[in-house]
C-alpha positions as CSV (number, residue, x, y, z in Angstrom):
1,X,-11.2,68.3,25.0
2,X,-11.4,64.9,27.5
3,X,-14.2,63.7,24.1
4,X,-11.6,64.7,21.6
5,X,-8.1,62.7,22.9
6,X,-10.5,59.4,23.6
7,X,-11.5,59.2,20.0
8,X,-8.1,60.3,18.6
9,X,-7.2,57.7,21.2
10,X,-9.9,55.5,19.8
11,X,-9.1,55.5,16.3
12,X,-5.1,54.9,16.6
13,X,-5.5,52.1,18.8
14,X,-8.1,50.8,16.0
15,X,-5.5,51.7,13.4
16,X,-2.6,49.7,15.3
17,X,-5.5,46.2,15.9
18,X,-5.8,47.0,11.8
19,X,-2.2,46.5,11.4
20,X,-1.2,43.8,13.7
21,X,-4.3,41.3,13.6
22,X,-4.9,41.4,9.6
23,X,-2.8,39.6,7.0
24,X,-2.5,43.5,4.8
25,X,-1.6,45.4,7.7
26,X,-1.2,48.3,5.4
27,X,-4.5,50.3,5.7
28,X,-3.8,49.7,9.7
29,X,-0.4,51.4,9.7
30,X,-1.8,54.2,7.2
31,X,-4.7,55.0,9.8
32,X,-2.0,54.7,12.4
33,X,0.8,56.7,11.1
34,X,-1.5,59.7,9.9
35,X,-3.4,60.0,13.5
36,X,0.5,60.3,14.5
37,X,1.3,63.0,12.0
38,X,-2.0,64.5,13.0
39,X,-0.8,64.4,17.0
40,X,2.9,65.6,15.8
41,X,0.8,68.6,14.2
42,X,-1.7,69.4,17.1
43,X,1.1,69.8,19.7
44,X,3.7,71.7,17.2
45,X,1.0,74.2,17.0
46,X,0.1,74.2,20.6
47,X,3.9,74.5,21.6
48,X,4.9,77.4,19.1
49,X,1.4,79.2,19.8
50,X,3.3,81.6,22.1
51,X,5.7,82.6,18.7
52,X,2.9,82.9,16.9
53,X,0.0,84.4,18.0
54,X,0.7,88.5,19.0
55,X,-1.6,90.4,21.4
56,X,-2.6,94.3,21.0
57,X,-4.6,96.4,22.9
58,X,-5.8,100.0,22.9
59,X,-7.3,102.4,25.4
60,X,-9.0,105.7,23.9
61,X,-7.7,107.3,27.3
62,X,-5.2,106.5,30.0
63,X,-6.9,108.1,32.4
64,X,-10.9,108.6,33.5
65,X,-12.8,109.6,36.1
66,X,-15.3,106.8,37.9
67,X,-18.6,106.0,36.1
68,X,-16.6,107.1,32.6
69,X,-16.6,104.6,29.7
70,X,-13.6,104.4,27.5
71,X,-13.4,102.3,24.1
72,X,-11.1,99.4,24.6
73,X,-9.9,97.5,21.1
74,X,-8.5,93.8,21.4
75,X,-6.5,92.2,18.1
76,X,-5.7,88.9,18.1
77,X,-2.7,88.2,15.7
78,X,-2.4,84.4,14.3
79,X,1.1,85.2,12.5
80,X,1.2,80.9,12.4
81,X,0.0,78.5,9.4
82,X,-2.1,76.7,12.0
83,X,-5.7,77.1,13.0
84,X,-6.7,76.9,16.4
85,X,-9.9,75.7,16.9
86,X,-11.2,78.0,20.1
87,X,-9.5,81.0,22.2
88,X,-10.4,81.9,25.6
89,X,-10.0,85.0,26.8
90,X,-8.7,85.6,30.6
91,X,-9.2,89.4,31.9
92,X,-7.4,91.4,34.7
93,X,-9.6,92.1,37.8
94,X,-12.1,88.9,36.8
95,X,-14.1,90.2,40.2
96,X,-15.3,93.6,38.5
97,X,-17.4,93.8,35.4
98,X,-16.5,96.3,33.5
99,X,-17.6,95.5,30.1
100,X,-20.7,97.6,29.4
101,X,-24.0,95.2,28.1
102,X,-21.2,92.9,26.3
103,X,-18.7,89.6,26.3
104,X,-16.0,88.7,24.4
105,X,-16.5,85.0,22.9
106,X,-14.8,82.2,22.4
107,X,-13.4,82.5,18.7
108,X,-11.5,80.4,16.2
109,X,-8.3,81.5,14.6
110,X,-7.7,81.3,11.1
111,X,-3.9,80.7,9.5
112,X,-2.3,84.8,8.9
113,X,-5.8,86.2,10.5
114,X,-6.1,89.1,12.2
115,X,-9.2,89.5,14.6
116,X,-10.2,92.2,16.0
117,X,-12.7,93.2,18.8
118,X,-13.8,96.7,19.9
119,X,-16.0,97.4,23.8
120,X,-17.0,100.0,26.0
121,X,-16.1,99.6,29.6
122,X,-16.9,101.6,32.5
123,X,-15.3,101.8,36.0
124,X,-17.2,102.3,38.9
125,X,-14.4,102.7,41.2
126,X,-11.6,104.9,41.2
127,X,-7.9,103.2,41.1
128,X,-5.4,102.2,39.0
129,X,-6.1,98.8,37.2
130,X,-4.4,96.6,34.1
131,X,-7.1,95.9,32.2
132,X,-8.0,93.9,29.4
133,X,-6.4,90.3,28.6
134,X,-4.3,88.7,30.7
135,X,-3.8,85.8,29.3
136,X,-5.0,83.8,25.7
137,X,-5.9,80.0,26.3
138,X,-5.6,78.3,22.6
139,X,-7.1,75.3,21.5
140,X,-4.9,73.0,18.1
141,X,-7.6,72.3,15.7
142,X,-8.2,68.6,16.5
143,X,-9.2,70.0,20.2
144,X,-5.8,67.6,22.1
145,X,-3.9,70.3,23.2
146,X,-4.5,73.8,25.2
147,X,-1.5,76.5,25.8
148,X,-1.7,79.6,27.1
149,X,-0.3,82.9,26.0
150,X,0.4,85.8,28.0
151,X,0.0,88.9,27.3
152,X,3.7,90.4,27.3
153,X,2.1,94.4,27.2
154,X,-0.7,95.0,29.4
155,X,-2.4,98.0,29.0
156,X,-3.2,100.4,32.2
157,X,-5.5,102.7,33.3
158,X,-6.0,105.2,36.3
159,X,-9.2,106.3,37.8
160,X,-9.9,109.5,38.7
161,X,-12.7,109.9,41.9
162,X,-14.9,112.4,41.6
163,X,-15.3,114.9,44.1
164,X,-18.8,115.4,46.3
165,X,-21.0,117.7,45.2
166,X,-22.7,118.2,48.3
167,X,-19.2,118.4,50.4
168,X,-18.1,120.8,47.7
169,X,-21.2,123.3,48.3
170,X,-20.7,123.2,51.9
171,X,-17.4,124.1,52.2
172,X,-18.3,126.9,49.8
173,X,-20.9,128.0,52.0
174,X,-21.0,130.9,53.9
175,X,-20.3,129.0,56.7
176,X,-17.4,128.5,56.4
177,X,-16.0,130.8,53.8
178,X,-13.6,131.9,56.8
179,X,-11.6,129.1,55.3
180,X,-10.7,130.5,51.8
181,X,-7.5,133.1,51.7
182,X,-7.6,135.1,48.7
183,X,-3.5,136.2,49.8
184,X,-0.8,134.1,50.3
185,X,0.4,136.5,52.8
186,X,-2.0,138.6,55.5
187,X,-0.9,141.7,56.5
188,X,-0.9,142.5,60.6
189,X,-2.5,146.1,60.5
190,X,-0.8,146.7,63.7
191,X,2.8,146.9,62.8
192,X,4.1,149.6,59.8
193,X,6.6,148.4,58.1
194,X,7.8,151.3,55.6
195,X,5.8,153.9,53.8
196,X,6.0,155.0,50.0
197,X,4.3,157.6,47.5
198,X,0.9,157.0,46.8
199,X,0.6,155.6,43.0
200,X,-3.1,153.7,42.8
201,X,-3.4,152.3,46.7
202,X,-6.5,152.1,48.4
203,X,-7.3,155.5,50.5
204,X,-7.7,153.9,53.7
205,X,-3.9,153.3,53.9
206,X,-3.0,157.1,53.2
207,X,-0.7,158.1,56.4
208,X,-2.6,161.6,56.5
209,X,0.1,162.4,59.4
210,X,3.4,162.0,57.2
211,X,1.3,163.2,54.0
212,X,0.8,166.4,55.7
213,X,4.2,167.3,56.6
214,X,5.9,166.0,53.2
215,X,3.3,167.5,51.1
216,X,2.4,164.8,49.4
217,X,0.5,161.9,49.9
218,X,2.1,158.4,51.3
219,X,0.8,155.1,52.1
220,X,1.3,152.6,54.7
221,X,2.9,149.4,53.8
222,X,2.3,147.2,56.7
223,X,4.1,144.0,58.1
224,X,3.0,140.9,56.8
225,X,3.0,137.2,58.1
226,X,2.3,133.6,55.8
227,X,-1.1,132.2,56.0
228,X,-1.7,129.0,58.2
229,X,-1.1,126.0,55.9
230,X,-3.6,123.6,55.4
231,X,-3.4,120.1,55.9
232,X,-6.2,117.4,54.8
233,X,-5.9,114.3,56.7
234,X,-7.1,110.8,56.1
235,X,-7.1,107.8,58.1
236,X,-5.8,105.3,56.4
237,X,-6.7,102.1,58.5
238,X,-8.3,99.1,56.6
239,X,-12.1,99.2,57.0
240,X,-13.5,96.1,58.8
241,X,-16.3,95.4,56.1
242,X,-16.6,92.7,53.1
243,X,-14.5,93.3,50.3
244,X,-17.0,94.6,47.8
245,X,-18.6,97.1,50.7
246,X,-15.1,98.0,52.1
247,X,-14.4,99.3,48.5
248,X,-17.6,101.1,48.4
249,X,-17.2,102.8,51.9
250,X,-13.9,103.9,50.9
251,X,-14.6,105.3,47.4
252,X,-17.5,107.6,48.5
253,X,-14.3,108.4,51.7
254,X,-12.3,109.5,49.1
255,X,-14.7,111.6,47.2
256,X,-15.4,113.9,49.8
257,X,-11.7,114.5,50.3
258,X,-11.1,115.1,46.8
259,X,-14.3,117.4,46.8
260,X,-12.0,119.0,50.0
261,X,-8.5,119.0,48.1
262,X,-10.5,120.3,44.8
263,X,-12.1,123.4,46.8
264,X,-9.0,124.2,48.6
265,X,-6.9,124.2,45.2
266,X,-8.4,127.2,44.1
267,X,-6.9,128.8,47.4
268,X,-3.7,131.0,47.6
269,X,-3.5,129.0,51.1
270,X,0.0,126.7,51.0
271,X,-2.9,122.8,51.3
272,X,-1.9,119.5,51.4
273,X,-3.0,115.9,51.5
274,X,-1.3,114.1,54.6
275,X,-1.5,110.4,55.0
276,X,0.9,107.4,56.0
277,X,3.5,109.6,56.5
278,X,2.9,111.4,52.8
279,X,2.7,114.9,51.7
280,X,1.0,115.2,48.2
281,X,0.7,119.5,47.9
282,X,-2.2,120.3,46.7
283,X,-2.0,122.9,43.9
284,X,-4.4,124.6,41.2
285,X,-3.0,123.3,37.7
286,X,-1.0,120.3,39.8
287,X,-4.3,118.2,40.0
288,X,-2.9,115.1,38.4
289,X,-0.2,114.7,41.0
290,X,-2.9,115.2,43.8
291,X,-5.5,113.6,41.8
292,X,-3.3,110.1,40.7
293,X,-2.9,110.3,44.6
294,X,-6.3,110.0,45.4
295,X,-6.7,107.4,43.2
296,X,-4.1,105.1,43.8
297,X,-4.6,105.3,47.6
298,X,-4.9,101.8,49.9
299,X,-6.5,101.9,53.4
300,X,-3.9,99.7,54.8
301,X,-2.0,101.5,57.6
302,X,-2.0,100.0,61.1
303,X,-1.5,102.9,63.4
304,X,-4.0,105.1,61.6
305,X,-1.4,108.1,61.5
306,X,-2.2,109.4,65.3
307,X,1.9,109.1,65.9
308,X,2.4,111.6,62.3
309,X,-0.2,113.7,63.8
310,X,2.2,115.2,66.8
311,X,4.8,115.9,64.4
312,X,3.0,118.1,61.9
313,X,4.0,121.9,62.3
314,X,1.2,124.9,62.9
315,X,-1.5,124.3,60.4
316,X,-5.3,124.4,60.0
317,X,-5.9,120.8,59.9
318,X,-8.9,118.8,58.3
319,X,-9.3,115.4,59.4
320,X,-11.1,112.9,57.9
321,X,-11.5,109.5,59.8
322,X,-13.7,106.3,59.2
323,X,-12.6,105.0,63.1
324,X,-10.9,106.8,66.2
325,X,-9.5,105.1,69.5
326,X,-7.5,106.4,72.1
327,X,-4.4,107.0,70.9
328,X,-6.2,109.4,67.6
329,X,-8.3,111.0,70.5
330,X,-5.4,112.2,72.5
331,X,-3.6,113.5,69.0
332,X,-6.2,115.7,67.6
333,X,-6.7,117.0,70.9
334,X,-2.7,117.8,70.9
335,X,-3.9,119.4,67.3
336,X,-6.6,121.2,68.9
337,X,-4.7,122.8,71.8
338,X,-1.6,123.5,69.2
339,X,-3.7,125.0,66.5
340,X,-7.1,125.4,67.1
341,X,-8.5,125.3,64.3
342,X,-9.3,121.6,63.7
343,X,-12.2,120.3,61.6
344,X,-12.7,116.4,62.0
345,X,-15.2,114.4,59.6
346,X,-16.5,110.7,60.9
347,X,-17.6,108.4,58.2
348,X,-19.9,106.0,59.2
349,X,-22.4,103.5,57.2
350,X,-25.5,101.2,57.9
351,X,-22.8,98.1,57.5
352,X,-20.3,100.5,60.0
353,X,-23.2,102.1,62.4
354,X,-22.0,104.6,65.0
355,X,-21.0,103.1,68.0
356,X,-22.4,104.6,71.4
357,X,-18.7,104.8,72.3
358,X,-17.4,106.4,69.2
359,X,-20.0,109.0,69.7
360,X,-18.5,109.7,73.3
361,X,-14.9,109.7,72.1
362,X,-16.4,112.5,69.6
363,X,-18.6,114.8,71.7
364,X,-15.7,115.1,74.2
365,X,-13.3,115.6,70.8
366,X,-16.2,118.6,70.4
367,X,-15.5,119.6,73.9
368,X,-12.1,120.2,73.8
369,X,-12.7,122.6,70.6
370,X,-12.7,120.7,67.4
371,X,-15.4,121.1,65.3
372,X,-17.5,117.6,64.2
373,X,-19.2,116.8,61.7
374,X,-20.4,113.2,61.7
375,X,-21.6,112.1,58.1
376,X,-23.7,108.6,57.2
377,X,-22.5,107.1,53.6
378,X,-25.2,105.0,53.5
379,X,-27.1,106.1,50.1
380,X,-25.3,109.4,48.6
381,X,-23.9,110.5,52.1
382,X,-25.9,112.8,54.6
383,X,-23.9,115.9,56.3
């Protein structure tokens, strides 16, 4: 552009020495007056650029899961007479490639042309992200003048995580298949609540007593009481890593509490996902609300929940925790002597190695009766 305005430069101020220093000035003035007109032209198309050209995009989904590719089409509308010389494109999220194996180049655009551009793109990450063009530097066609247009209608997309396999299978495990309710109400087998006729009940809850002396056989319908609910909990504090391995750390986080959300979904068990204060429920055929959660989640609280923690009512609770200090210490061990049945998950990394004090801080967590599991991200996670 700088090589462009010194020769337009260049040539009017030639075309004014023409006109000025020659007895027929008029081939000067002609030279000078149509490099005018010329610069009059370049910068009405440069200023009416954002009139004229339009900007649509398409997604062929809204909404992924990490590691999908979607087809994203870009047209460029030139509704003007003008033709720009060069367009360069300006993406959302410049940090993250997400084009698969392909760019989008510079390209001219012709008067009343439409261009249009189709790519794969793939997200690595889960989260919700604008993508595509943010913004449309144009070029007049002599190359003086660049304008930017902005793109008025961003397209968005949101990015499911993908739950751990491995997580998945061992809280499926035999293990721990204490944890799965197949009623949303248990019955206490030590309390009778009311009798009735027997229609198709199991035999083992024939009263043989009251069946005798009605002739007739009745059943024993005994007191029931709600299941403990389930809360999974994540700590929310920022991880102290780079950027790129922060987001890293805390997407494979998030997968194995997705893989714990998905599992207990399929439970009659009353589950949640508790963080910052927030209740998502979790629910089988609810998984978008659970699952946009997920995805839209930020590791930015300061306190790391431990204060929330002393408020939650009876539950089975599931924490999962990528640092604890004193003041988490002292709240799951409120949890533990409240409930009992607590579950804690450390997350730790080669870039966030298990301190010898952390450990501590865990093994007397163990002690007082929660039940550890310590588990390195580094590669696809080990339990």
């Amino acid at each position: 552009m700088l090589e462009s305005r010194i020769l337009f430069s260049a040539f009017f101020v030639g075309g004014v020495v023409l006109a000025i220093g020659y007895e027929d000035s008029r081939p000067g003035f002609m030279i000078a007056y149509g490099l005018f007109a010329l610069f009059l032209l370049a910068l009405s198309s440069a200023l009416l650029s954002p009139r004229c050209l339009k900007i649509e995009e398409e997604l062929s989904a809204e909404v992924i899961f990490k590691d999908e590719e979607i087809i994203y089409t870009l047209r460029i509308i030139n509704r003007s007479p003008f033709f720009y010389s060069r367009a360069n494109y300006h993406f959302f999220n410049p940090d993250f490639d997400h084009f698969v194996g392909q760019e989008l180049p510079p390209a001219a655009l012709l008067p009343g042309n439409r261009n249009t551009w189709q790519y794969q793109m793939r997200f690595p990450y889960r989260g919700e992200y604008r993508v595509g063009v943010e913004l449309v530097t144009v070029t007049d066609i002599f190359g003086l003048f660049n304008f930017t247009v902005k793109n008025k209608s961003p397209v968005s997309l949101v990015v499911f995580p993908k739950a751990n396999d491995g997580f998945t299978h061992e809280l499926s495990s035999e293990a721990q298949s204490e944890m799965r309710r197949k009623n949303l109400f248990e019955e206490d087998y030590s309390v009778i609540a009311d009798v009735s006729r027997y229609t198709s009940d199991d035999m083992r809850r024939i009263h043989w007593k009251l069946s005798a002396k009605r002739v007739e056989f009745m059943v024993k319908l005994f007191d029931t009481f709600e299941q403990e609910k389930n809360i999974l909990f994540l700590d929310a504090r920022k991880t102290p890593l780079a950027a790129g391995q922060a987001l890293e750390f805390e997407d494979k986080v998030i997968s194995y509490l997705t893989a714990a959300a998905d599992f207990f979904a399929g439970s009659a068990s009353p589950t949640s996902i508790f963080s910052g204060g927030e209740d998502t429920p979790v629910n089988r055929g609810e998984e978008f609300a659970f699952y946009t959660r997920l995805a839209c989640f930020r590791f930015d609280d300061k306190d790391g929940g431990a204060p929330s923690l002393l408020k939650l009512e009876d539950c089975r609770l599931y924490a999962f925790i990528t640092a604890i200090d004193k003041s988490l210490m002292d709240a799951l061990c409120y949890r533990v002597s409240v409930d009992r049945n607590v579950f804690v998950y450390y997350f730790y990394s080669s870039e966030l190695p298990l301190s010898g004090d952390t450990d501590k801080l865990l093994g007397d967590l163990e002690a007082h009766g929660a039940k550890v599991c310590k588990i390195n991200l580094t590669g696809d996670g080990e339990l």
